[in-house]
C-alpha positions in Angstrom: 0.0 0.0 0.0 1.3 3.6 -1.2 0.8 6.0 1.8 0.6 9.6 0.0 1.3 12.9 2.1 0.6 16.3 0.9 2.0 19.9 1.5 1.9 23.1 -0.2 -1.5 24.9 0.1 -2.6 28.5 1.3 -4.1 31.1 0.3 -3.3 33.4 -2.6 -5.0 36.4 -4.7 -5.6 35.5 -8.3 -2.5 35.8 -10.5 -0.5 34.6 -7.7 1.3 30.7 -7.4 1.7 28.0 -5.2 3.4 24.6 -5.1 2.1 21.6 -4.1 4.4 18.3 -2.9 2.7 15.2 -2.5 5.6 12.7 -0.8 5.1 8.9 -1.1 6.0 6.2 0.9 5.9 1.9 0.7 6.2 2.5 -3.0 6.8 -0.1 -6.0 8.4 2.2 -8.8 7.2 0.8 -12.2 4.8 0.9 -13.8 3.0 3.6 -12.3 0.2 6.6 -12.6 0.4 9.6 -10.4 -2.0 12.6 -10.7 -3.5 15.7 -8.6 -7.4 16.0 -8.6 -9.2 18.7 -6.9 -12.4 18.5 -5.2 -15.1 21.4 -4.1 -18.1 20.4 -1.7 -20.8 19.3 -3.6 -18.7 18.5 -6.7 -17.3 15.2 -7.6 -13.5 14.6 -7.8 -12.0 16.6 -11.2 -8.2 15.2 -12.3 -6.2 18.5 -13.2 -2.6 16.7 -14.0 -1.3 13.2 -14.7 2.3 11.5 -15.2 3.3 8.3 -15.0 7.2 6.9 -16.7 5.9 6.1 -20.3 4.0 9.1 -21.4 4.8 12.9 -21.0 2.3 14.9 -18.5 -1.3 15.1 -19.2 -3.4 18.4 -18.1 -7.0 19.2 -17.9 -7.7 22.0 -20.4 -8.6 24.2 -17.8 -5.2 24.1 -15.8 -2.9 23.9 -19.3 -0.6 26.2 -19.7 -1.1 27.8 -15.9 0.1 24.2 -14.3 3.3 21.8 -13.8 3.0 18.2 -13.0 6.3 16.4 -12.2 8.5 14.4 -10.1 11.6 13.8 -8.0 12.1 10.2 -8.4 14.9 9.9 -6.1 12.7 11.5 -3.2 9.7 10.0 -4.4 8.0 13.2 -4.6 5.0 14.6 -7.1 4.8 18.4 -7.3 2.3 20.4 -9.2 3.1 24.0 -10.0 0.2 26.1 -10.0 0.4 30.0 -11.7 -1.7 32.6 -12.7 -4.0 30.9 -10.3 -7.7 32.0 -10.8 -10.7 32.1 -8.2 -11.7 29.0 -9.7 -8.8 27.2 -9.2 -10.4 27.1 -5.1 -10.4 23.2 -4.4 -9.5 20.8 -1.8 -6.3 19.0 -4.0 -5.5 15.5 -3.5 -2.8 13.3 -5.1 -3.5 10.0 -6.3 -1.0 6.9 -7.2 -1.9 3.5 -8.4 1.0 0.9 -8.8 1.3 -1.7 -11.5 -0.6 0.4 -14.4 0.8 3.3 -16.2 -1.8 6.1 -17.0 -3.2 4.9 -19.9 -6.7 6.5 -21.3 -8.7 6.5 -17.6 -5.9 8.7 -16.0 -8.7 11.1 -14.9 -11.2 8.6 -13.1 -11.0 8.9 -9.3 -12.4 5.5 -9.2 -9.2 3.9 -10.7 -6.8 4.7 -8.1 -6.3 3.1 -4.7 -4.2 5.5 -2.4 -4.8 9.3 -1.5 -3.8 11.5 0.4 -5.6 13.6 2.8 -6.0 16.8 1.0 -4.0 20.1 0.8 -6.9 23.4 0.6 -6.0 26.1 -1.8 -7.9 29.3 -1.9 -7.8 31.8 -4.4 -9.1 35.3 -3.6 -9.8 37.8 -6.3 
């Protein structure tokens, strides 16, 4: 089991950036998925990035351009770079891992990954 921690949220006014790490732990490296999805009350899970080691990052097309998906592989640690950060970027954001699949076509289905974290709040004020 993958035990995922993140860090890195706050509070910013719109234009303004933040960093999010997501450190992993009890991990088997290949293949993999790893991905950040946000989450507002009400609202069901939304994936924003995705990398895994066969494909290049995948966004959501509202976060392209504005957000950085990568990884440390040597700490074990996703980070997602978040800039020119709008209101609606305001989310609870989780990461997500599953082992022994690489991303494939379903990288953006909450349903198809088995460890989380506990969530990191990010606020964006206009």
């Amino acid at each position: 089991q993958v035990q995922l921690l993140e860090s890195g949220g706050g509070s910013v006014q719109a234009g303004g950036s933040l960093r999010l790490s997501c450190a992993a732990s009890g991990y088997t490296y290949s293949p993999y998925c790893r991905a950040w999805f946000r989450q507002i009350p009400g609202n069901e899970r939304e994936g924003v990035a995705a990398i895994d080691s066969l494909v290049g990052p995948i966004y959501a097309d509202s976060v392209k351009g504005r957000f950085a998906i990568s990884k440390d592989n040597a700490k074990n640690i996703l980070y997602l770079d978040m800039n020119n950060l709008k209101p609606e970027d305001t989310a609870m954001y989780y990461c997500a891992a599953r082992v022994g699949r690489y991303c494939d076509d379903d990288y953006f289905e909450a349903a198809k990954y088995n460890s989380w974290g506990q969530g990191t709040q990010v606020t964006v004020s206009s």
